[in-house]
C-alpha positions as CSV (number, residue, x, y, z in Angstrom):
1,X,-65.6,15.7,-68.2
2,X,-69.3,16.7,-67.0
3,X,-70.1,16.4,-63.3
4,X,-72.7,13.8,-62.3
5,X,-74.4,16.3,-60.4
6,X,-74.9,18.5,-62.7
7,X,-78.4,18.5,-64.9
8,X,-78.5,18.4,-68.3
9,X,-82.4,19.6,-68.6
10,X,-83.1,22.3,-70.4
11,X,-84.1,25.5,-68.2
12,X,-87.4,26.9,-70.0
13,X,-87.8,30.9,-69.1
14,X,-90.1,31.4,-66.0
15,X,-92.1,34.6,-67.6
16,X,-92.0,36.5,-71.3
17,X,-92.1,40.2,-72.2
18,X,-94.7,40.9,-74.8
19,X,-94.6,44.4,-76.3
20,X,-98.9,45.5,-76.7
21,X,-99.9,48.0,-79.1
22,X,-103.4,48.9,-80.0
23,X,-104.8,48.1,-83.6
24,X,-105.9,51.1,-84.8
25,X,-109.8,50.7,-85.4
26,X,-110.2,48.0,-83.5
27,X,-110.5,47.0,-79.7
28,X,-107.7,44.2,-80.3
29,X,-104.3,44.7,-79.8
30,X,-101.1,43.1,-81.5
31,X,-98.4,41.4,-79.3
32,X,-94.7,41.1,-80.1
33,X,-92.8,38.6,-78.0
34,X,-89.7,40.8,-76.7
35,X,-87.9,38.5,-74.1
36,X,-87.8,36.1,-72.3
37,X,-87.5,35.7,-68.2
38,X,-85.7,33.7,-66.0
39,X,-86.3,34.2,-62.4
40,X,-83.0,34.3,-59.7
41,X,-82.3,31.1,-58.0
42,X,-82.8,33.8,-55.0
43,X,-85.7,34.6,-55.8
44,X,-85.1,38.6,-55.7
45,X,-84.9,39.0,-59.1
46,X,-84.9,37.8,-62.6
47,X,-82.8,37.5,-65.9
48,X,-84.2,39.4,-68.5
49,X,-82.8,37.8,-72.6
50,X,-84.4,40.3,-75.1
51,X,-85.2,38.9,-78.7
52,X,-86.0,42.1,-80.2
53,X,-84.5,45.5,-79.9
54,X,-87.1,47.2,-77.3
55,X,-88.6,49.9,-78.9
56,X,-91.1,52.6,-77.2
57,X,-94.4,53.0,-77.9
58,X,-97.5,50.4,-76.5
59,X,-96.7,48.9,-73.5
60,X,-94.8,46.0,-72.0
61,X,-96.5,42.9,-70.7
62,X,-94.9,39.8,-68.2
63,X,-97.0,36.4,-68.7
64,X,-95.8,33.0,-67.3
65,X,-94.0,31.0,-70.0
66,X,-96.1,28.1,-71.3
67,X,-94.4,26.1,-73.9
68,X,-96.6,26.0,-77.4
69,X,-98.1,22.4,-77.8
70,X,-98.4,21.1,-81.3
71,X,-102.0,20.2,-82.5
């Protein structure tokens, strides 16, 4: 039985973790989506869900989330 106060839309992540390492030769770098971010309902703190083992090297990156729109 669900309870009608409940909410059955989908929570998107607040931020992602991009992992940003330099292309050799170039000034661009490459960027790995790592996680994603959810922040506390507190607001002191977030929820970190990797998608990738986090490796060393580069460095790590927090952006809002902002869903990809189909063109």
């Amino acid at each position: 039985m669900t309870n009608p106060n409940e909410t059955t839309e989908k929570k998107y992540p607040t931020h992602q973790i991009f992992l940003v390492t330099p292309i050799p030769g170039s000034e661009k770098s490459n960027w790995l989506k790592v996680a994603a971010v959810w922040a506390n309902k507190d607001g002191k703190g977030f929820n970190i869900v990797p998608e990738h083992p986090i490796t060393p090297g580069g460095k790590y990156v927090m952006r809002p989330y902002s869903p990809k729109t189909n063109k």
